[in-house]
C-alpha positions in Angstrom: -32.8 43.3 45.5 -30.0 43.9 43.4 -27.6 41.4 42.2 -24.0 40.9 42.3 -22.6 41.3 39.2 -19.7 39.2 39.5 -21.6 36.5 40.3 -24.3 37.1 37.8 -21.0 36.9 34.8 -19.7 33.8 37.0 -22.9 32.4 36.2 -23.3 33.3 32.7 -20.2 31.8 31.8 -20.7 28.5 33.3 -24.1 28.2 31.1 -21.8 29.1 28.5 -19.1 26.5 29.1 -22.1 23.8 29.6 -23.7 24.4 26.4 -20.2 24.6 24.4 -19.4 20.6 25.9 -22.8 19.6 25.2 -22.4 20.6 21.3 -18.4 19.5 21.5 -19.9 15.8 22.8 -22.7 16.0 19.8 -20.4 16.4 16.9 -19.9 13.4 14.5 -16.1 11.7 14.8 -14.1 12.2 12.3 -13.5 9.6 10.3 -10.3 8.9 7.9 -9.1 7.1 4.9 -6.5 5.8 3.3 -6.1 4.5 -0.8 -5.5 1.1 -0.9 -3.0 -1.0 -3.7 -4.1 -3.2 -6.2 -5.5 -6.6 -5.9 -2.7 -7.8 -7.4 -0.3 -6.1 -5.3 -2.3 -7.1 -2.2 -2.3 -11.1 -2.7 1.5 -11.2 -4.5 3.0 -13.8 -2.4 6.6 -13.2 -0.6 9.4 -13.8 -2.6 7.5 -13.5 -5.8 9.0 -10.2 -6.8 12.3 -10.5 -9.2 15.4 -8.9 -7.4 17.2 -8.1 -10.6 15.7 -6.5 -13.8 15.6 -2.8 -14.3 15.2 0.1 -11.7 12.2 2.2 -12.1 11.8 5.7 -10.5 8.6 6.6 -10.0 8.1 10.6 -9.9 7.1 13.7 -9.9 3.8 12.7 -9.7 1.9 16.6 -10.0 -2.0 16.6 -8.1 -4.5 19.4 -8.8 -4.8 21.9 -5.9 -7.9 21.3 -5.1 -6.9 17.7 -3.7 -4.1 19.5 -1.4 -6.2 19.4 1.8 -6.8 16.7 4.2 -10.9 16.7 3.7 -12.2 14.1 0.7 -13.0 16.4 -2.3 -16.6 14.9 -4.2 -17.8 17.3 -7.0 -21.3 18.7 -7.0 -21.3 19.8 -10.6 -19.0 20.3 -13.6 -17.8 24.0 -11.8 -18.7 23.3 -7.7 -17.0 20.6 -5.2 -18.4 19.5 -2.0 -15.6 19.6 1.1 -16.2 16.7 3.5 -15.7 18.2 7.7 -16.1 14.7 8.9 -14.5 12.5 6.5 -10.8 12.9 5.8 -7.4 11.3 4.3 -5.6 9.2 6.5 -2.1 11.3 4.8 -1.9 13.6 2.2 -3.0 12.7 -1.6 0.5 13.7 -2.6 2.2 11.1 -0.8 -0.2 8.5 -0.8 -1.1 8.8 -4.9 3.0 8.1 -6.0 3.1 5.7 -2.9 0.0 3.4 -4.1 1.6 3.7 -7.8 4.8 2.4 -7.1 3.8 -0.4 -5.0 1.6 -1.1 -7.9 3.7 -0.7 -10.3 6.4 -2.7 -8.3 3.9 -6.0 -8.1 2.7 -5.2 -11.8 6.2 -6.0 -12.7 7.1 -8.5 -10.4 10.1 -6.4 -9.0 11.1 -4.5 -5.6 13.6 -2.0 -7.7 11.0 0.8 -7.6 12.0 4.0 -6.1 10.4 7.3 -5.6 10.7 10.9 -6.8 13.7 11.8 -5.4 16.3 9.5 -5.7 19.6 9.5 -4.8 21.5 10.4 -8.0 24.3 7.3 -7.6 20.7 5.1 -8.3 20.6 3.7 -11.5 16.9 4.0 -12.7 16.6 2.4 -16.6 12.8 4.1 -16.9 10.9 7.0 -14.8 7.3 7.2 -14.5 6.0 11.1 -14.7 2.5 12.1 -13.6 0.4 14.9 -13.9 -2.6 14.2 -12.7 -5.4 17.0 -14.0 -8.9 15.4 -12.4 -9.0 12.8 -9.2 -11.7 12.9 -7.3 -16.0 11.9 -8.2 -19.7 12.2 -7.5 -21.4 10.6 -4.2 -22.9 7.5 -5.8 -21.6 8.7 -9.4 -18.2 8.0 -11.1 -14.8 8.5 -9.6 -12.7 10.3 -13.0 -8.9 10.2 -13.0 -7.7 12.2 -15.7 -4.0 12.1 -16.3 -1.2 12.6 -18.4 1.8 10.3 -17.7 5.1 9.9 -19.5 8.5 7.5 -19.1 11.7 9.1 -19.6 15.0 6.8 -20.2 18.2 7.6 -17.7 18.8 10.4 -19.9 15.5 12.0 -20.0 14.7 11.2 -23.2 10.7 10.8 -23.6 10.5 6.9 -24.3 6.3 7.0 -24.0 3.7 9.5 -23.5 0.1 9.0 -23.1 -3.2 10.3 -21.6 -5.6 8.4 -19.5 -9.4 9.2 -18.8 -10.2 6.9 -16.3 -13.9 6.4 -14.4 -14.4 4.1 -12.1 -18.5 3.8 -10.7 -18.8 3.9 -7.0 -21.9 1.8 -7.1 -23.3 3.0 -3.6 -23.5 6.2 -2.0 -21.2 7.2 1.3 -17.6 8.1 1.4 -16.2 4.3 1.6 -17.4 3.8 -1.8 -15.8 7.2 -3.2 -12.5 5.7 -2.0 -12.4 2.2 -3.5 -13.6 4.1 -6.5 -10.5 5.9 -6.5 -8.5 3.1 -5.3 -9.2 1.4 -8.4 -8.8 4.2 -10.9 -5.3 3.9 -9.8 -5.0 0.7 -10.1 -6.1 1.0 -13.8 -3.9 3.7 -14.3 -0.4 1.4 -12.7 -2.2 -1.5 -15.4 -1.8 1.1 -18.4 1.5 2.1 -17.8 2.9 -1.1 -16.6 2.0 -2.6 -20.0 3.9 0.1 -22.0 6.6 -0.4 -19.7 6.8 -4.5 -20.8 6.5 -3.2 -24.0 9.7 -1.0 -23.7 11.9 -4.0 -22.1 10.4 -6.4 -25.0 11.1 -4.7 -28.3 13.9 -2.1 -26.7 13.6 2.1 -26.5 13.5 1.9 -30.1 9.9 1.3 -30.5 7.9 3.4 -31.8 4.5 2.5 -32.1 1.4 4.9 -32.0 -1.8 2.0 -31.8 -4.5 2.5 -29.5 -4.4 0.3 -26.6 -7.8 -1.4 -25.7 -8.8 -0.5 -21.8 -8.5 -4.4 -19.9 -12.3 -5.6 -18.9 -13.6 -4.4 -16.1 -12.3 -0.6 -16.9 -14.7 1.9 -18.2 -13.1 5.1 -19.7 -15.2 8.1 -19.9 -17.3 9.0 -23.3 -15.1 11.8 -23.5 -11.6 10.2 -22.6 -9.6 8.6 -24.7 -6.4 7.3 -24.5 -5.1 8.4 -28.2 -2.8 4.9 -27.9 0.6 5.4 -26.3 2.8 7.1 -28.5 6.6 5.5 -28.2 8.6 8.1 -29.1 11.9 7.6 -31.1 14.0 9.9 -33.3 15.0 7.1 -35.9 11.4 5.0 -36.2 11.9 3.7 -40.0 11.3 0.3 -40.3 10.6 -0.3 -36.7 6.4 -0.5 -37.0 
């Protein structure tokens, strides 16, 4: 007895459809992420922030490629990175990393006249923080590296600090949550770094031009390799100012 075909295809498909749900209703949610601020930035109390003092502009802050993509980014060797399907950012690494900073930065030095990359021109912003961020990411149940280069720039752009931070940061378990307060806190070390050098600036002036290696607060490891080479304040006259 010969079939019909139609029917036969009708049926086909409808195996088809049946196995496609059952796999759809077997994958693993997706679950997402955000960077959080500082502990410092998380328990300063209302009203605690100065309204005057200097405005700080916060930006460009520059990411590797790699890190443009909504999936976490954990490295599998010195020259291969693992892509994670299931566990993603809550927003995008470029908006979150200059974000996080500034609200950092903004308890660091008790003030809400922080803005970000770009600001209206009219804004008067004393010092701006630039970023280029070369490494951000870690190993599952390894170290979380930010490697960085930042800089402050006065109103006119003159470079008023430069410096390079190698920051690690250990996990301490395995699992995505863990990669994430990793990284959490590598940025908070970072914002610690430059908020110091910024209290430097506003204590001694933009004339100060220091090049002494600045000891990494407890609690922060910097990688074997990393070093910060002290902030360089930079200065044309410097005589007599050490």
């Amino acid at each position: 007895m010969r079939r019909d075909p139609i029917v036969i295809t009708a049926l086909g498909l409808s195996i088809l459809l049946v196995a496609m749900t059952g796999c759809a209703g077997s994958s693993a949610p997706v679950r997402l992420y955000v960077l959080t601020p500082a502990p410092e930035a998380r328990v300063a109390p209302l009203g605690a922030a100065v309204p005057g003092g200097p405005a700080l502009g916060v930006g460009p802050v520059r990411l590797p490629g790699l890190l443009d993509r909504p999936q976490i980014v954990t490295r599998r060797g010195a020259d291969e990175i693992d892509e994670a399907e299931f566990h993603r950012w809550g927003e995008p690494l470029a908006d979150s990393v200059p974000r996080i900073l500034a609200e950092n930065l903004a308890a660091l030095r008790k003030t809400e006249r922080v803005t970000l990359f770009a600001w209206d021109s009219a804004l008067a912003v004393q010092h701006q923080v630039v970023v280029d961020v070369m490494r951000f990411d870690g190993a599952m149940g390894g170290d979380v590296v930010l490697d960085a280069r930042w800089r402050i720039l006065a109103t006119d752009g003159k470079e008023l600090a430069v410096n390079r931070a190698v920051l690690t940061q250990p996990t301490d378990s395995t699992g995505y949550p863990a990669v994430v307060a990793a990284m959490s806190r590598a940025l908070a070390a970072l914002s610690r770094e430059i908020a110091a050098t910024l209290e430097t600036l506003l204590r001694t002036g933009a004339d100060a031009c220091v090049e002494e290696a600045r000891p990494s607060p407890a609690g922060e490891r910097r990688s074997s390799s990393g070093r910060s080479g002290g902030v360089k304040f930079l200065e044309d006259v410097c005589s007599g100012k050490r």
